[in-house]
C-alpha positions as CSV (number, residue, x, y, z in Angstrom):
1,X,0.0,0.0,0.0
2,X,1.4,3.5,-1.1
3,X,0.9,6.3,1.4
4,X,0.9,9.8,0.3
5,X,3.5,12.4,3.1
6,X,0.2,14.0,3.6
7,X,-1.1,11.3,5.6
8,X,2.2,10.8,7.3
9,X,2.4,12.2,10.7
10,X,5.1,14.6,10.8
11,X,8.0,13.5,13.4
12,X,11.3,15.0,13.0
13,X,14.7,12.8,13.7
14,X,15.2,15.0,16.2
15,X,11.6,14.3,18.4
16,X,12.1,10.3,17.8
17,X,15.7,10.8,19.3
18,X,14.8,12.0,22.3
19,X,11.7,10.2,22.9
20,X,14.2,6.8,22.6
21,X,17.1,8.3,24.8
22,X,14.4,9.5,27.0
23,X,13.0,5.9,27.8
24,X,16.0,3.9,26.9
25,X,13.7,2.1,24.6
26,X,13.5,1.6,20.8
27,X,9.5,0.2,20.7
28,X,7.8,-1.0,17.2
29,X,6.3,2.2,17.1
30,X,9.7,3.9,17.0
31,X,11.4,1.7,14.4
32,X,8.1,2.0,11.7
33,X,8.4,5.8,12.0
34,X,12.2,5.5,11.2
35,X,11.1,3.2,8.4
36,X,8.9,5.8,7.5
37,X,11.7,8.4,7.5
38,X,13.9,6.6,5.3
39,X,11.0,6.4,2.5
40,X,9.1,9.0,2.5
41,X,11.7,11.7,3.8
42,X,14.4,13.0,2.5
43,X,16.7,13.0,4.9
44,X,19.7,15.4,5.9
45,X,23.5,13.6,6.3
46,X,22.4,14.7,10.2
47,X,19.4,13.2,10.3
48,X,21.0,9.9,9.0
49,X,24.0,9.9,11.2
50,X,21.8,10.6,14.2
51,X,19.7,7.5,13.2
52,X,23.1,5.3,12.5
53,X,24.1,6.7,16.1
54,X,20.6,5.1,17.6
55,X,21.6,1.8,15.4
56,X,24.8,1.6,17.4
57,X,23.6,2.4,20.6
58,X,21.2,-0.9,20.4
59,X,24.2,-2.7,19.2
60,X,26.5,-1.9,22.1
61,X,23.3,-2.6,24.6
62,X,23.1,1.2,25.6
63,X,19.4,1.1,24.6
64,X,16.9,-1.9,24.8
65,X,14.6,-2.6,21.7
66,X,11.2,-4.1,22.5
């Protein structure tokens, strides 16, 4: 199914950050709007390091994923 960005809800990189950091938690919710990000967005080289920085944080166990 095709979704238009006008029936995205708008997030920025920099909300979805903190709401992760904030809880220590990277839920389903979190990861479809970063999915959601990467295709519908066009993202800054700042917006995709600070994603690759979430990646890495999971990696090295500094933040749980549910």
């Amino acid at each position: 199914m095709y979704y238009s960005q006008d029936f995205l809800p708008e997030v920025t990189v920099t909300e979805l950050m903190f709401q992760v950091y904030q809880s220590g938690i990277l839920t389903q919710e979190h990861r479809k709007k970063i999915k959601n990000l990467f295709l519908y967005h066009n993202l800054s080289e700042e917006d995709t390091t600070s994603i690759n920085r979430l990646l890495r944080a999971i990696r090295c166990g500094w933040l749980k994923m549910l």
